[in-house]
C-alpha positions in Angstrom: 0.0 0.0 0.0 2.7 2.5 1.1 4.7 1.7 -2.5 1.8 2.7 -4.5 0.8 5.5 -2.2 4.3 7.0 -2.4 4.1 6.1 -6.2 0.8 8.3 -6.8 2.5 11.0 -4.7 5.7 11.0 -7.2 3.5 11.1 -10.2 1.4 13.8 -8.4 4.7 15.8 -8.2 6.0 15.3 -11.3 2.8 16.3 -12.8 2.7 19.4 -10.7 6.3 20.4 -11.6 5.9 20.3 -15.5 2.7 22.2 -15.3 4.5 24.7 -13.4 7.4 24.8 -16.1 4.7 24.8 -18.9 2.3 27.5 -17.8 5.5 29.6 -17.0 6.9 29.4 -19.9 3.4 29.7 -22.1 2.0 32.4 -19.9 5.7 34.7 -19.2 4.6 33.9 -14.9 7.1 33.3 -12.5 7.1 30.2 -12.0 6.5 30.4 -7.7 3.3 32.1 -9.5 2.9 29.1 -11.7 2.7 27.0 -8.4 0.9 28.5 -6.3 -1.1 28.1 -9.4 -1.5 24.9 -9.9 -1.3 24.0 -6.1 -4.7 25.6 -5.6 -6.0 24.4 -8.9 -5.3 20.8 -7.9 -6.7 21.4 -4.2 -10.1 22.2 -6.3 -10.1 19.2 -8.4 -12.4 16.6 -7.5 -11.7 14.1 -10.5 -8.5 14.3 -12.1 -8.5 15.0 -15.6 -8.0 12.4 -18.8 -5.0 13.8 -19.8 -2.1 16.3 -18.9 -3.4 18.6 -21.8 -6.7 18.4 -20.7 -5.6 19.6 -17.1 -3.0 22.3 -18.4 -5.9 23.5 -20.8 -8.4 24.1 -17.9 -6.0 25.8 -15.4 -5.2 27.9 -18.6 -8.8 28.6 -18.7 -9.1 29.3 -15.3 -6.0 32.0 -15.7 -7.2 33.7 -18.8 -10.8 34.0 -16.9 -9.7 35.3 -13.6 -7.3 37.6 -15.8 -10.8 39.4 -17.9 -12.5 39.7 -15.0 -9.7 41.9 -13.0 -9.5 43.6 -16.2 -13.4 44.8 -16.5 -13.2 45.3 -12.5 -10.8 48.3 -12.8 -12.3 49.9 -15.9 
């Protein structure tokens, strides 16, 4: 149980890590932005996603929303 526990929480890290990198990089954030990021996206997530895209695509989403909406707040 602990082997495949402490195997989920690898993969859980990797996964966090390379979204981190990627929105960085796609987005020009810092990537301790990045983090925080996709540390309080993945608290929210109740079922993980199909695939790595499909995760990255939605915390994009989630980015680019919360961006418009500051945006129209101050004009």
């Amino acid at each position: 149980m602990n082997k495949k526990l402490s195997r989920k929480t690898l993969a859980i890290i990797i996964i966090r890590e390379k979204l981190a990198s990627d929105l960085s990089e796609e987005i020009s954030m810092n990537k301790e932005e990045a983090l925080e990021v996709v540390d309080f996206s993945l608290q929210l997530v109740d079922e993980w996603p199909i695939s790595y895209q499909q995760l990255k695509s939605e915390i994009k989403a989630y980015i680019i929303i919360n961006m418009f909406s500051l945006i129209t707040k101050f004009q």
